[in-house]
C-alpha positions in Angstrom: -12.6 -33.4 21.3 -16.1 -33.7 22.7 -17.8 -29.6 22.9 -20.8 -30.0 25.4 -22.3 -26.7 24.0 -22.8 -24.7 21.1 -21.7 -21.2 22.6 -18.7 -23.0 23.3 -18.5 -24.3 19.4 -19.1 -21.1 18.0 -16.3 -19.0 19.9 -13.7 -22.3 18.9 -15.0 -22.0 15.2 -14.1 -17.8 15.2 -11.1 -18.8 17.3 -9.5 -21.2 14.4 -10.8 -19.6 12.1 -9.2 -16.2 12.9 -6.0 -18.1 14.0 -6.3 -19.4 10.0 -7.1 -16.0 8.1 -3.9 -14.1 10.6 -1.4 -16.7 9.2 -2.8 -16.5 5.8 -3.0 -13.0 5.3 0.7 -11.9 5.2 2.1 -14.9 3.3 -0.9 -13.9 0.3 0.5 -10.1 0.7 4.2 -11.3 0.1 3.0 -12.9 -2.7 1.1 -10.3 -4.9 3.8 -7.6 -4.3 7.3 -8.3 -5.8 10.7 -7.0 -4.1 11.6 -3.6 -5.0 7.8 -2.3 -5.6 6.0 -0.3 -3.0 2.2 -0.3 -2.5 0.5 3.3 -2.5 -2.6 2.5 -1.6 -4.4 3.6 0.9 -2.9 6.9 0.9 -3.3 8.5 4.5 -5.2 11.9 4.9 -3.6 14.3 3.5 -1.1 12.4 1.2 -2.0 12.9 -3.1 -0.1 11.1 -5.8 2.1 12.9 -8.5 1.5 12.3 -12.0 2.7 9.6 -14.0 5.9 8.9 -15.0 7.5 6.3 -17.4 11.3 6.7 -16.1 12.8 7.4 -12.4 15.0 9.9 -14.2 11.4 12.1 -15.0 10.4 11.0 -11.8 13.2 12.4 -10.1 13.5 15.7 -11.8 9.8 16.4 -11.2 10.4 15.6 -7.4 13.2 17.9 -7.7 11.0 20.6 -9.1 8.3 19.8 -6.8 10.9 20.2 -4.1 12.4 23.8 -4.8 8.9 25.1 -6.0 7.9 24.8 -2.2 3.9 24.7 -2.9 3.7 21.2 -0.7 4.3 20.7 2.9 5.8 17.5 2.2 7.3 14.9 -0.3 7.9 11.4 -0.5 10.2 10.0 -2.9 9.9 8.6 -6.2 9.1 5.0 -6.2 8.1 2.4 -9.0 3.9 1.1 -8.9 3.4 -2.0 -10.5 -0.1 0.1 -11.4 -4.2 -0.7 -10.9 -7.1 0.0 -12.6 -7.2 3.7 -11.8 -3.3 4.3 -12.1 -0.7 3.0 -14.8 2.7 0.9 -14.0 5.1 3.7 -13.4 6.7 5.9 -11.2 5.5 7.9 -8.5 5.8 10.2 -5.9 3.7 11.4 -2.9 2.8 14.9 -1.9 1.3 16.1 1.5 -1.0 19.2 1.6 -2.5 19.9 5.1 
């Protein structure tokens, strides 16, 4: 294929090369994050984690807590983090204070 100008050449370049990095991008997610674990991060506005917990049997008691203490507008279950640098492997659950 013969390009006659370089406008022309630049917008095919972006156009590939977006085509490229959309196909790429969810096969590398699938990749890093094993079945059964949930990312938590970003949180949306609003949203905080809980505190650490090294069983889903803690986890779930302190949801259930959490849950009749009524401090928090909202709660997301507890769910297993395979952890970052700023947060341990563990489980977790989310709380929502407007």
């Amino acid at each position: 294929m013969k390009i006659r100008s370089l406008p022309a050449a630049a917008l095919l370049a972006t156009a590939l090369g977006a085509a490229v990095l959309a196909g790429a991008v969810p096969a590398a997610g699938a990749a890093t994050v094993p079945a059964g674990a949930h990312a938590l991060s970003p949180l949306p506005p609003d949203w905080y984690w809980s505190s650490h917990y090294a069983t889903l049997a803690d986890c779930r008691a302190a949801f259930t807590d959490e849950a009749q203490n009524g401090q928090y507008t909202g709660l997301a279950p507890c769910r297993w983090y395979n952890g970052d640098r700023y947060r341990p492997a563990g489980y977790y659950f989310l709380y929502y204070i407007p």
